[in-house]
C-alpha positions in Angstrom: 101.1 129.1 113.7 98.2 128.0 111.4 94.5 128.7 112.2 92.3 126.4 111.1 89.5 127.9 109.1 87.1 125.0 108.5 88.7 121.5 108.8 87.1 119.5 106.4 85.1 116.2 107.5 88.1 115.2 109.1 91.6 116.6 109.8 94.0 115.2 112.5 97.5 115.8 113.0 99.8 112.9 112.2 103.4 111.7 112.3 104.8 108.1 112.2 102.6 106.9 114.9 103.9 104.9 118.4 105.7 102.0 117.2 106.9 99.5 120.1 104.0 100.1 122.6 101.3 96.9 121.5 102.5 95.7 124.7 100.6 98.1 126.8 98.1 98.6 124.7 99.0 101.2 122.6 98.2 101.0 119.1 100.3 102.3 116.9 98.4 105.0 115.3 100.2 107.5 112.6 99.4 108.5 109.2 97.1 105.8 107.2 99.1 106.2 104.4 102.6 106.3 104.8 104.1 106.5 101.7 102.2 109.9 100.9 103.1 111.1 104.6 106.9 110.8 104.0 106.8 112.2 100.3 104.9 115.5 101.4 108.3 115.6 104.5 110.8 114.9 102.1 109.6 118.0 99.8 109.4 120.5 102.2 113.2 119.2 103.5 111.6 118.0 106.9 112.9 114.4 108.6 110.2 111.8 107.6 108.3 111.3 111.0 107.6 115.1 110.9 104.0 115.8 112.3 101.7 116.8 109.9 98.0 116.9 108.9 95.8 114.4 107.3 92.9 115.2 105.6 90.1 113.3 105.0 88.1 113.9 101.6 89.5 117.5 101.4 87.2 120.3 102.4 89.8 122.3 104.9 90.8 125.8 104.9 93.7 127.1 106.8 95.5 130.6 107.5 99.2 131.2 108.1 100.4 133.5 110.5 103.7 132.9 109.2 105.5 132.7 105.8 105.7 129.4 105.3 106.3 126.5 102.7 104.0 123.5 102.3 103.8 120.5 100.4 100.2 118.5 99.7 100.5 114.4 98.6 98.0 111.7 98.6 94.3 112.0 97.2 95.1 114.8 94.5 92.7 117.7 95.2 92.5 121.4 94.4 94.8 123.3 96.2 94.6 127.5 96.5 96.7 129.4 98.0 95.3 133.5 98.1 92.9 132.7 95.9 95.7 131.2 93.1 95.6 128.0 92.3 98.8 125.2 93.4 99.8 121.5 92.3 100.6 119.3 94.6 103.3 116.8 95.0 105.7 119.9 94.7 106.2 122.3 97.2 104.3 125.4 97.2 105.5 128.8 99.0 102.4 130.5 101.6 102.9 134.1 102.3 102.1 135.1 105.9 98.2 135.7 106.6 97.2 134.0 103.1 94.7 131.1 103.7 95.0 127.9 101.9 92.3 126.0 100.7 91.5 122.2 99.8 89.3 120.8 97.6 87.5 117.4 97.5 89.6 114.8 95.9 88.6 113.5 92.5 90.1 109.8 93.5 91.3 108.4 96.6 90.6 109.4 100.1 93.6 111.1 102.3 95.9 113.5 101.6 98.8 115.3 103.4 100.2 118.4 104.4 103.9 119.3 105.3 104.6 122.3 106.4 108.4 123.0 106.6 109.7 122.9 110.3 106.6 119.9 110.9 103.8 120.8 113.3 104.9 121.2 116.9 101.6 120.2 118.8 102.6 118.6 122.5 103.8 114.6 122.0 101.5 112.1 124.2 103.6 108.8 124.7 106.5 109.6 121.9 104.1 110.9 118.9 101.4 113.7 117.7 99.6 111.3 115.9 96.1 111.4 116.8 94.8 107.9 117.3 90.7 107.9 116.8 90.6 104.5 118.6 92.4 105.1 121.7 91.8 108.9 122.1 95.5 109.3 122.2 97.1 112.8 121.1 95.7 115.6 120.5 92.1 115.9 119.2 90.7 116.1 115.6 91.1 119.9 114.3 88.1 122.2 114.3 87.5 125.5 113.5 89.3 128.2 115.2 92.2 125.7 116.1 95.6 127.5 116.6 98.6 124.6 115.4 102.3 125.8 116.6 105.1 125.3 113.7 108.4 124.0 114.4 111.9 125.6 113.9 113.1 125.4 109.9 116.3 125.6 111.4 118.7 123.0 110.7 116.7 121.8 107.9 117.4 120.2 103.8 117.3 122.6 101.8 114.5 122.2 99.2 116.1 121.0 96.1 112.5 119.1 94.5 110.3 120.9 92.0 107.8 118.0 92.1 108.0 114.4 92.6 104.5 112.6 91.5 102.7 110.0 93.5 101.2 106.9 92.7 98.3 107.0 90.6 94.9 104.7 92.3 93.3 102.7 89.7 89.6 102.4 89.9 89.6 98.9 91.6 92.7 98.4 93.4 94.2 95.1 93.7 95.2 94.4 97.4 98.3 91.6 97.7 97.5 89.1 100.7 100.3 86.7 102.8 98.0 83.9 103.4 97.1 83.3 106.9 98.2 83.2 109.8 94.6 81.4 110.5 92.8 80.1 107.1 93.4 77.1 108.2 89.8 78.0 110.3 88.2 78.8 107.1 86.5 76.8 104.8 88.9 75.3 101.8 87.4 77.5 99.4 87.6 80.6 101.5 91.0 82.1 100.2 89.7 81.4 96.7 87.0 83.3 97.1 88.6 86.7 99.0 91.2 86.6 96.3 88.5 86.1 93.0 85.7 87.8 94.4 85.2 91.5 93.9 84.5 93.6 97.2 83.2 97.2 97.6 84.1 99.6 100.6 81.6 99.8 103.1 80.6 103.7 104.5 81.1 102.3 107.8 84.8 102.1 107.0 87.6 104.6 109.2 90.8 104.9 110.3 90.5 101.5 112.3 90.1 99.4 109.3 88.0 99.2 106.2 85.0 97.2 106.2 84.3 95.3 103.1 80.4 94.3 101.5 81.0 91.5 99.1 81.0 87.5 99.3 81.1 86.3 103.1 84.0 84.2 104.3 83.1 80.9 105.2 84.6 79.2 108.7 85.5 75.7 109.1 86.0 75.9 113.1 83.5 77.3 115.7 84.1 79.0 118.7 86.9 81.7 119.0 90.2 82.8 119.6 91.9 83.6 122.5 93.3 87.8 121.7 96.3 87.6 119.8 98.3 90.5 118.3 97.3 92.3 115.4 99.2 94.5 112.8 98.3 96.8 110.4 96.9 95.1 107.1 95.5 92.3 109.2 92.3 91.1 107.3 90.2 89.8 110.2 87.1 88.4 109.8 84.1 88.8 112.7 81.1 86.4 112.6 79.7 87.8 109.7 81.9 86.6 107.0 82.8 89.8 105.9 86.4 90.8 105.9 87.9 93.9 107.8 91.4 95.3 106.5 92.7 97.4 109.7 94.4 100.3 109.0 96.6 102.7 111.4 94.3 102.8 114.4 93.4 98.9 114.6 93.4 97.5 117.9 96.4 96.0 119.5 94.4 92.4 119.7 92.1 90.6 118.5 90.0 87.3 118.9 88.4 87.4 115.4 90.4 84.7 112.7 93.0 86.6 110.3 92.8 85.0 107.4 95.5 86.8 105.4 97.4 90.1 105.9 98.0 92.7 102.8 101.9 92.9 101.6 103.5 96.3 103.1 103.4 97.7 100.1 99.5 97.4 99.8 98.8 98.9 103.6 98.8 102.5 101.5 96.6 101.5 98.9 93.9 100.2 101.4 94.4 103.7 103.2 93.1 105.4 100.3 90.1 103.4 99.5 87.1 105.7 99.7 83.0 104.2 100.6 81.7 102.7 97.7 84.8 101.8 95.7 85.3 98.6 94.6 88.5 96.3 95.1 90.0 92.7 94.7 92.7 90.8 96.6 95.6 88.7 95.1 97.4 86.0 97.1 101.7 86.6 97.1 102.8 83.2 96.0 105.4 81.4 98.1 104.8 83.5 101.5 103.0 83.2 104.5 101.6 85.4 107.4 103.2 84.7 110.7 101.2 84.0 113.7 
């Protein structure tokens, strides 16, 4: 098993979330970012929905019981391993009773640890994942945690060295599907969230991050009735100011969306950190579906 030593400010166990459940309720929760979660799997030779942990801004420590191999993707931070230094995007062997150490992340926000055989904490409604919003799964990690490891049996064998990640620019550029509701937006609304230039509010999390920049202005008053909402919605509340929800958004909403971000995007908003700046773009020739 792994003992958590100190789990940074924020550590939660995390697999690919409970898809098919909005019905009742459920959101769907998982990692933020996806495409680090299933790189950091695939190098340790585990299935991609493996549970695993997400870090938050780095700052964890943890001890292995057992021989083990890991792999860390996402925000790239310092990585020790018995004292010694590691990369990461490669897979990195623990010895049993050696404590690894993270960091704080030069860019970016989440990062992700595999460990080969996944993370065998007890499944609430399908998944792992611990869902912030809903209190689903099992809790965020603190000190003195003991995390069970699954079987390696069975298993790829590990045939990466290293397989790099995505690099974050210094102001990411978001793509947006227009609506499905800016027709309840002013004309000039859509021209402004894709010209303007936004900045991460601190107030941002797991649910969605909150945006400071040029409000949003309506053309309709009044509100919606709830209506489903997915991950990369950008919703906008009274305020004007736009909210981009992330893995542990609610399952409805009554706030206007007036675009939602291109798949591909989703795990560029997950790593946005408080303070960092960022711009939309409009995809040409698509639209949101209500």
């Amino acid at each position: 098993m792994i003992e958590v030593v100190r789990p940074g400010p924020l550590a939660t166990v995390q697999d690919l979330g409970r898809p098919g459940l909005a019905h009742l309720g459920v959101p769907r929760s998982g990692a933020a970012d996806g495409r680090a979660f299933r790189l950091a799997n695939r190098l340790v030779g585990n299935p991609e929905g493996a549970a695993g942990v997400e870090l938050t801004l780095g700052g964890a420590a943890f001890r292995f019981h057992r021989a083990a191999w890991i792999a860390v993707t996402g925000a790239t931070l310092p990585v020790s391993i018995g004292g010694r230094p590691y990369g990461t995007n490669a897979p990195c062997h623990v010895p049993p009773g050696a404590v690894v150490e993270f960091g704080m992340p030069v860019s970016a926000l989440r990062s992700y640890v595999a460990v080969r055989g996944g993370v065998a904490v007890d499944a609430v409604l399908g998944s792992r994942s611990t869902d912030l919003l809903s209190g689903l799964g099992p809790a965020p990690l603190k000190a003195g945690d003991r995390i069970p490891l699954g079987s390696v049996r069975g298993l790829d064998p590990l045939t990466v060295d290293v397989a790099p990640g995505p690099s974050m620019p210094e102001t990411p550029v978001l793509r947006v599907l227009p609506g499905p509701r800016d027709d309840w937006f002013a004309p000039d609304a859509l021209r402004t969230l894709t010209s303007a230039v936004y900045r991460v509010s601190p107030d941002s999390n797991r649910v969605g991050v909150r945006l400071d920049g040029p409000a949003l202005q309506r053309s309709r008053h009044g509100e919606l009735g709830s209506e489903g909402m997915v991950t990369g919605s950008v919703q906008v509340p009274p305020s004007g100011l736009p909210i981009v929800f992330l893995a542990d958004h609610p399952t409805t909403g009554g706030y206007p969306v007036i675009a939602v971000l291109a798949a591909a995007s989703v795990p560029d908003a997950a790593q946005l950190r408080p303070g960092q700046r960022v711009r939309f773009s409009a995809q040409a020739g698509t639209r949101a579906g209500v």
